[in-house]
N, C-alpha and C positions, 0 to 999 in steps of 0.2 A: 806655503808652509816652510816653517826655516829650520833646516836641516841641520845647521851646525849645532853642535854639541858642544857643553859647557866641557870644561878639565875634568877629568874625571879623581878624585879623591883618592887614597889610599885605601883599597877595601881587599880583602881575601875572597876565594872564588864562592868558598865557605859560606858568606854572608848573603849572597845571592842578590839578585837587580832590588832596587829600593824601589819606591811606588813611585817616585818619578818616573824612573825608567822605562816599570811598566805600563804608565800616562801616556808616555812619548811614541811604545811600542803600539799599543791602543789605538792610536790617534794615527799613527802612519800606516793602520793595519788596510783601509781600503786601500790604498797605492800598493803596498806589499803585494795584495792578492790580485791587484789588475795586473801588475808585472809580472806575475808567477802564470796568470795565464794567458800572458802574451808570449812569456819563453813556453810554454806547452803548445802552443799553436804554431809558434815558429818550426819548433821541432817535429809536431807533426808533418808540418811542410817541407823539413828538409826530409822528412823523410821518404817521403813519394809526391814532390812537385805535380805530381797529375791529377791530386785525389782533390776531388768537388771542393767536398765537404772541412777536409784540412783548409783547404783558401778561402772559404766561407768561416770557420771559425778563427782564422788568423785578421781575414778583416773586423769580425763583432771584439776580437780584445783588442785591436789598434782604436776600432771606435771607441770603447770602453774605456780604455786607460786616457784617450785625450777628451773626453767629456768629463772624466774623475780630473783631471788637469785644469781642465778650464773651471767647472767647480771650486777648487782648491784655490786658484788663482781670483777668480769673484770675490771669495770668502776674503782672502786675504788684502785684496784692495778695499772691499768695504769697508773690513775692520781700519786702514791705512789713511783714506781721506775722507771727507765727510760729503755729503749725498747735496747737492742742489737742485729742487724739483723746481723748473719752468712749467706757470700753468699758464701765463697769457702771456702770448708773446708781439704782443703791440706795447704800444710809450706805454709807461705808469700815469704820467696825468695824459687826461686828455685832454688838453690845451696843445700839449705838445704836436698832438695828430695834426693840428689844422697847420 
């Protein structure tokens, strides 16, 4: 996913996000929400290191956000180069074989 943002134009606060914006908002919102609860998990852990249950859900959003990651990352290499399926992988002719 590519994070950089264009220049942003001359607008008043008035006018409010344009439907790009909220495109881009949209689009980045599962990442958004896996990081929001991974700082929730963290924080539960700082907040009593002993509790089960806080280290059990601090590792399901470490898992979570790096499966949303890896996700992300597939997505975006598929769209990047194009797919080569190998279905026999001996010679093409078979002359070759002998």
């Amino acid at each position: 996913m590519n994070h950089a943002h264009e220049p942003r134009t001359t607008r008043t606060a008035a006018e409010g996000p344009t439907q790009a914006d909220l495109d881009a908002i949209e689009a980045e919102w599962p990442q958004i929400s896996a990081e929001r609860d991974l700082v929730d998990a963290e924080c539960r852990l700082l907040a009593d290191p002993a509790d089960v249950l806080a280290k059990r859900a601090h590792r399901r959003a470490v898992s979570a956000l790096l499966h949303l990651l890896v996700q992300q990352a597939n997505h975006d290499a598929a769209k990047a180069a194009p797919v080569y399926m190998l279905t026999n992988f001996g010679p093409a002719d078979p002359a070759e074989a002998a």
